[in-house]
N, C-alpha and C positions, 0 to 999 in steps of 0.2 A: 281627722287631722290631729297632730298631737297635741298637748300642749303644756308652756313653759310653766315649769312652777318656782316658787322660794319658800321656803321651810313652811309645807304643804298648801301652801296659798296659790291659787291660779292666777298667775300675769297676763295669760294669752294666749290666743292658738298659734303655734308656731310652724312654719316649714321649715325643712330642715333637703338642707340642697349641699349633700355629699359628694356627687361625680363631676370630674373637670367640666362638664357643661353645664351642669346648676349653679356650681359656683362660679363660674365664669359671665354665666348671665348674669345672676344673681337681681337686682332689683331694674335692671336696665329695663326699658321700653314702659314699665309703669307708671302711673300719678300719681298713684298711692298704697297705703300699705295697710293689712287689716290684720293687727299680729304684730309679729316676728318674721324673722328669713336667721338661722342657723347655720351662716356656712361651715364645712371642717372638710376637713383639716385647714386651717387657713391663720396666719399670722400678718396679715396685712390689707386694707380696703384699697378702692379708690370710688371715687362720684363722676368720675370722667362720664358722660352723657345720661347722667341722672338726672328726673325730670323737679324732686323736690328734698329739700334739706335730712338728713337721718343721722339718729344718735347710732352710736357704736360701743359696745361694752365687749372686750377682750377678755375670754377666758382660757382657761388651763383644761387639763386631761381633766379635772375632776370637777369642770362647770364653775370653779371657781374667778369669779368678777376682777382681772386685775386691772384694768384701768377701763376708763367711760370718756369718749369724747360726745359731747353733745351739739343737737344742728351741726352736723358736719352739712357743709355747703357744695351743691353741685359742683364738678368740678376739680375738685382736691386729691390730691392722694396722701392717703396717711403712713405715716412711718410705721416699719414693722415695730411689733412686741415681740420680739425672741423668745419672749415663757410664752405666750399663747400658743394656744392650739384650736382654737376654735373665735369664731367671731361671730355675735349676736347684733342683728341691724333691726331697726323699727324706723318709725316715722320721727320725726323729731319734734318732742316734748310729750313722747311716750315712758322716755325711763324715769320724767321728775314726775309723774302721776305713779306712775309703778313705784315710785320711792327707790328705783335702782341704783344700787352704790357698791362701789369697790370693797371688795370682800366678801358681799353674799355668795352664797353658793345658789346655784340653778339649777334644775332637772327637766327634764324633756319627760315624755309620758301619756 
C-alpha cells in the first residue's frame, strides 16, 4: 500500500481509489478508517450513508492542500472546490495530529 507523505515525513498508508467505482464507493459500508482514502480526480464529497465523522483536505494537480474541512459529519454534502483535483479523506481528527494545513504539499509513494 502506498503511502502519504509531507516534505519526506510519512502521514499514512494511504488508498488511492481512481476509477468511477472506487470513487463512487469510497468510504461507504465502513466504521472506520486506517490511513487515508485519495479519491481523483474528484472536486467534491459527500457523507450521505457514511457510518463515522471524516476530515477532508482538497488538493490540486500538484497534491497541493487548498482547503481542510474537519469532522465533516455523516450525512453532508460538501460544495465543490473548482481548483481541486483530487480529494483526501481520513477519519476525523486525523489531519490536527498530522498537523495538516492548507498549503502543504502531499505525495503518495
Amino acid at each position: 500500500m502506498p503511502w502519504l507523505l509531507r516534505d519526506g515525513d510519512v502521514l499514512c498508508s494511504v488508498e488511492v481509489a481512481g476509477g468511477p467505482l472506487g470513487r463512487g464507493r469510497g468510504l461507504l459500508g465502513r466504521t472506520s478508517l486506517d490511513g487515508a482514502l485519495l479519491l481523483r480526480p474528484a472536486l467534491q464529497v459527500h457523507t450521505l450513508g457514511m457510518r463515522f465523522p471524516i476530515d477532508v483536505a482538497y488538493v490540486d494537480t500538484s497534491m497541493r492542500v487548498l482547503d481542510v474541512v474537519c469532522a465533516m459529519a455523516p450525512w453532508r454534502i460538501g460544495a465543490p472546490r473548482w481548483k481541486a483535483r483530487a480529494v483526501l479523506e481520513a477519519e476525523a481528527g486525523a489531519f490536527e495530529r498530522w498537523g495538516l494545513r492548507v498549503g502543504d504539499v502531499l505525495e503518495v509513494r
